[in-house]
C-alpha positions in Angstrom: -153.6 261.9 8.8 -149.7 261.2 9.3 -149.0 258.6 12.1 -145.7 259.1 14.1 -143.7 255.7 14.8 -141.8 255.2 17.4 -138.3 253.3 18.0 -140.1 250.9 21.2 -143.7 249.7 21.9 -144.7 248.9 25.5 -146.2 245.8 25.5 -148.1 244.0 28.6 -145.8 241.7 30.3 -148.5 238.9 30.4 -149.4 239.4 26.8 -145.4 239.1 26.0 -145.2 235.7 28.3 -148.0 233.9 26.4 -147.1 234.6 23.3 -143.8 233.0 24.2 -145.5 230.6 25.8 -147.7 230.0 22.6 -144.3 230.7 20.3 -142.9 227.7 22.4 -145.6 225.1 22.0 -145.8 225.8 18.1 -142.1 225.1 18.0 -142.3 221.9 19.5 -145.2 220.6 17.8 -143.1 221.6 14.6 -140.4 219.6 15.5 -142.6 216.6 16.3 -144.3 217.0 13.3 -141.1 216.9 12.0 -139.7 213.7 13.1 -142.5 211.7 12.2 -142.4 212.9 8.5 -138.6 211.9 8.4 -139.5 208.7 10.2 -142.1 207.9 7.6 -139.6 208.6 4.9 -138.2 204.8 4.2 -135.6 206.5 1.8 -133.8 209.0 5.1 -134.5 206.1 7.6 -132.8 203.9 5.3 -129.6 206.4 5.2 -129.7 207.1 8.8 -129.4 202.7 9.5 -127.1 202.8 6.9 -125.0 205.6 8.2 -125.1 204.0 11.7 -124.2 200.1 10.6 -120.5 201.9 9.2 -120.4 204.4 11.9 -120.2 201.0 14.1 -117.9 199.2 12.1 -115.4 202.0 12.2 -116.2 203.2 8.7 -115.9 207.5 9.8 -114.2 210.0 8.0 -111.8 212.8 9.5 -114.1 215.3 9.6 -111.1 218.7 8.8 -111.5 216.7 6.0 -114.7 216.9 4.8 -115.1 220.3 5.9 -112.1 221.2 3.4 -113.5 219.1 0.7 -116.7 220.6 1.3 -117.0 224.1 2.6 
């Protein structure tokens, strides 16, 4: 038995809307999930104060320049 495909399915429109719907809350349960991992990590948290503390005392780099130095 040989199955045709075809180039577009037609899909119910409230099917389509909740499983955006359901896309949408997995994404931001990621990202939540997410930032409590980093802010559980002592060794980024302490990178991120660190970072901060010399971005307040004027410590920044020109940032053409990193991207040349870098990329």
């Amino acid at each position: 038995m040989k199955i045709e495909l075809k180039e577009t399915v037609n899909l119910p429109l409230k099917s389509v809307r909740r499983l955006f719907d359901a896309i949408s809350v997995f994404e931001s349960a990621q990202n939540e999930i997410e930032d409590f991992l980093i802010v559980r990590n002592k060794r980024i948290m302490n990178s991120v104060r660190k970072s901060r503390e010399e971005h307040l005392k004027g410590k920044v780099k020109d940032f053409r320049n990193l991207i040349k130095k870098y990329v």
